[in-house]
N, C-alpha and C positions, 0 to 999 in steps of 0.2 A: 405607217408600218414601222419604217425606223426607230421613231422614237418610244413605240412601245418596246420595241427588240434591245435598246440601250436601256434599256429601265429594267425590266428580265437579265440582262447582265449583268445591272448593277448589282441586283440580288443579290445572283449567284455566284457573283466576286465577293460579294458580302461576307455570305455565307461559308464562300470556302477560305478567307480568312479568318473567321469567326474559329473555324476550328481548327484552321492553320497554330493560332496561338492557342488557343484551350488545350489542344496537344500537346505543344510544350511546355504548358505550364505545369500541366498535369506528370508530365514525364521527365520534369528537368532534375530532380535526384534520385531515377529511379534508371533511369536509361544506362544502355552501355553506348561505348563511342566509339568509331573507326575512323579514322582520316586516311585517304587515298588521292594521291595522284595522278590524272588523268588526261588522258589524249584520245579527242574525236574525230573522226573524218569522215563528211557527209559531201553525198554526189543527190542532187536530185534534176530530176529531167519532166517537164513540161512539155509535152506532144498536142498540139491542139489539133482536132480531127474533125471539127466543124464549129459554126460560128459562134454557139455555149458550148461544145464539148471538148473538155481536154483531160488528155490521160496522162494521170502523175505516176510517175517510178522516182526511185529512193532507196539506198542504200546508207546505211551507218555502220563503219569501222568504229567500232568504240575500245580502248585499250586501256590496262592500268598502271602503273608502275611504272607512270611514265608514258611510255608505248612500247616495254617488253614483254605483256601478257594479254590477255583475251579477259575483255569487262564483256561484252556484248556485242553483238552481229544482230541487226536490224535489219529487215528489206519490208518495203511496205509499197504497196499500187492502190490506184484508185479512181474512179470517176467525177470530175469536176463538171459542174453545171454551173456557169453563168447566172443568175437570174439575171442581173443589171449589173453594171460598173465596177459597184463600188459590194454587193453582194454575191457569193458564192456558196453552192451547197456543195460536198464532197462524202462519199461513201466508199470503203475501201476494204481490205483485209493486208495485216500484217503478219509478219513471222520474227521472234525474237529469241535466241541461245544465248542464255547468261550462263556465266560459268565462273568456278568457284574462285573468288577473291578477297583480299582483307584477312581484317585478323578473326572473322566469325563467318567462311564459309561455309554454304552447303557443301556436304558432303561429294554430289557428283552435278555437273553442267546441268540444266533444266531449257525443256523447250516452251515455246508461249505461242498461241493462235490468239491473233483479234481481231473482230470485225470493228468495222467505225464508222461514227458519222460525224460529221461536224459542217458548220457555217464559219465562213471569214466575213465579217463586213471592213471594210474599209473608212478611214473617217478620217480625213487629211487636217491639219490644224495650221494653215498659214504654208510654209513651204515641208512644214515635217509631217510624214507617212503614216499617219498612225491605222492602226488596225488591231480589231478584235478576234480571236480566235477560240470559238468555242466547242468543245468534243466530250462523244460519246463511245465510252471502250468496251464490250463484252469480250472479257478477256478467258482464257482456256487455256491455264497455267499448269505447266505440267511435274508433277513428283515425282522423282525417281525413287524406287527402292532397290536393294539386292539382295535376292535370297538364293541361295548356294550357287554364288557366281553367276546369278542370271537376273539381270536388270531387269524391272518392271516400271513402266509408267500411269503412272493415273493423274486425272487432270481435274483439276477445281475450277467453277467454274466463276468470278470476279466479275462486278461492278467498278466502272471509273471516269469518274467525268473531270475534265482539263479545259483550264482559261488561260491562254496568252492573251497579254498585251506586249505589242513591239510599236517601238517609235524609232523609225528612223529617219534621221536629219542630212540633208547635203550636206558637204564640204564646200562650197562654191557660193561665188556672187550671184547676186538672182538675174539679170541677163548674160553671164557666162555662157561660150559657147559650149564649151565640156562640160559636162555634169557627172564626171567617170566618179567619185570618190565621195562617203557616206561612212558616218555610224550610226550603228542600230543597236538599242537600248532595248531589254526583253524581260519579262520576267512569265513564268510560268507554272501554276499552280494543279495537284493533280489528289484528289480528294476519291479515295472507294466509297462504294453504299453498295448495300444487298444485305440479304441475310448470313452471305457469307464471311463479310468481310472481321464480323468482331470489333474487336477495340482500334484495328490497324484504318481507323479513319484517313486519317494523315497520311498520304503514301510517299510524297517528293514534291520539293520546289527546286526549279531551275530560274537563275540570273543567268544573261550573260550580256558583253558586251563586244562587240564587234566593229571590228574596221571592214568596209566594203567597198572593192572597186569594180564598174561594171565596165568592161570591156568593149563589149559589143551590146546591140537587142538581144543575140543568144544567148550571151555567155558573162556571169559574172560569177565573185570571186568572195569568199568575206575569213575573217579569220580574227580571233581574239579571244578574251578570258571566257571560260564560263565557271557554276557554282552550282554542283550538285546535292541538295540535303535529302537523303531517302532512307527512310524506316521500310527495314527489311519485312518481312513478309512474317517470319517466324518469329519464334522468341526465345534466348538462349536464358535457362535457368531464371524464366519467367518473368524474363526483365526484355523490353524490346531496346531493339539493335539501331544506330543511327549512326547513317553513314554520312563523314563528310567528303566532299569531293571535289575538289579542284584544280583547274588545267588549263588544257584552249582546247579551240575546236575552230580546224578548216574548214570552206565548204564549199563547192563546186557546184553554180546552178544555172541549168540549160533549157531555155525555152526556144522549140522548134515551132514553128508555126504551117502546119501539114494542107493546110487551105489554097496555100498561096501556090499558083503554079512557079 
């Protein structure tokens, strides 16, 4: 079973570099270009409620300018199933407010509904962590208009499928009794399809790299650079938009284990 499911990934990592680069090539003198400074801060929380179920919650502070303005508000839940160890399947719904930034904003904040699915497998390579991340977005992106002072929303409805890979490595000797401290290496690719989507194949790639300290079994800790490249949605005077983004990102994450008495 696994090794069909890493052959299927390989594909579709294939695949979504294949157009990762044919977009930029296609678009490297045609594009316009924004650079933005950014700062994120991510809580997520692990509830295990039986011996496969556990229920994720998740918030994202996302800021720009630094951390003087509002890039985006992210909250996302969902249900994690077990199958084995080192496999997980998870299906959820998210809510996302982006709001206008850069030098080629929308005109007014836009709200975003998505359902999701996605698999983690796990695949450890000697003492570093590695894991596969693969997801499914039906996204319900919403338009704002105004007409005589009276906002209207309508919402399109989006295709989008995402591959992480993260590896991360201990800081420690291999019989050490601490094992508190880690970096995690990540990169993460995010490709539209539908008939909605148009030419906007390419939607965002995220790098990032992180220093991690784990505290406890509850509660750990990570924070470091990351690198956001996203071609905006629209297109101003029929050239598309390409944001680049870079910053850090904290992140606070708590697994409760609701089983145990």
């Amino acid at each position: 079973m696994l090794p069909d499911f890493f052959y299927m990934i390989q594909k579709i990592f294939s695949f979504c570099a294949f157009s990762f680069i044919s977009c930029f090539a296609f678009a490297q003198e045609e594009r316009l270009a924004t650079h933005n400074v950014i700062g994120w801060f991510m809580y997520t929380g692990a509830f295990k409620v039986a011996p496969k179920l556990t229920i994720h919650t998740e918030y994202q502070w996302r800021r720009v300018d630094g951390v003087k303005n509002w890039q985006q508000g992210l909250a996302r839940t969902s249900l994690n199933y077990a199958v084995r160890k080192e496999v997980s399947l998870n299906a959820g719904y998210a809510y996302a407010g982006t709001y206008p930034y850069g030098d080629y904003p929308p005109a007014f904040a836009f709200p975003e509904h998505r359902i999701f699915e996605q698999v983690v497998v796990k695949n450890p390579l000697g003492s570093v962590e590695l894991s596969h991340r693969f997801m499914l977005e039906q996204r319900f992106v919403g338009s704002i208009t105004q007409t005589n002072g009276v906002k209207n929303t309508e919402y399109n409805f989006l295709n989008r499928m995402r591959y992480r890979l993260r590896g991360e490595i201990p800081l420690h000797k291999k019989n050490a009794r601490k094992k508190n401290w880690s970096i995690a290496l990540q990169d993460e690719i995010f490709i539209g399809w539908g008939k909605n989507i148009g030419a906007n194949i390419f939607d965002q790639n995220r790098i990032g790299v992180l220093l991690g300290y784990k505290m406890n079994r509850l509660v750990k800790f990570e924070a470091g650079y990351i690198n956001q490249i996203l071609q905006q949605g629209r297109r101003v005077n029929n050239r598309p938009v390409f944001q680049y983004n870079n910053g850090f990102l904290v992140a606070a994450h708590f697994n409760v284990d609701l089983t145990q008495k």
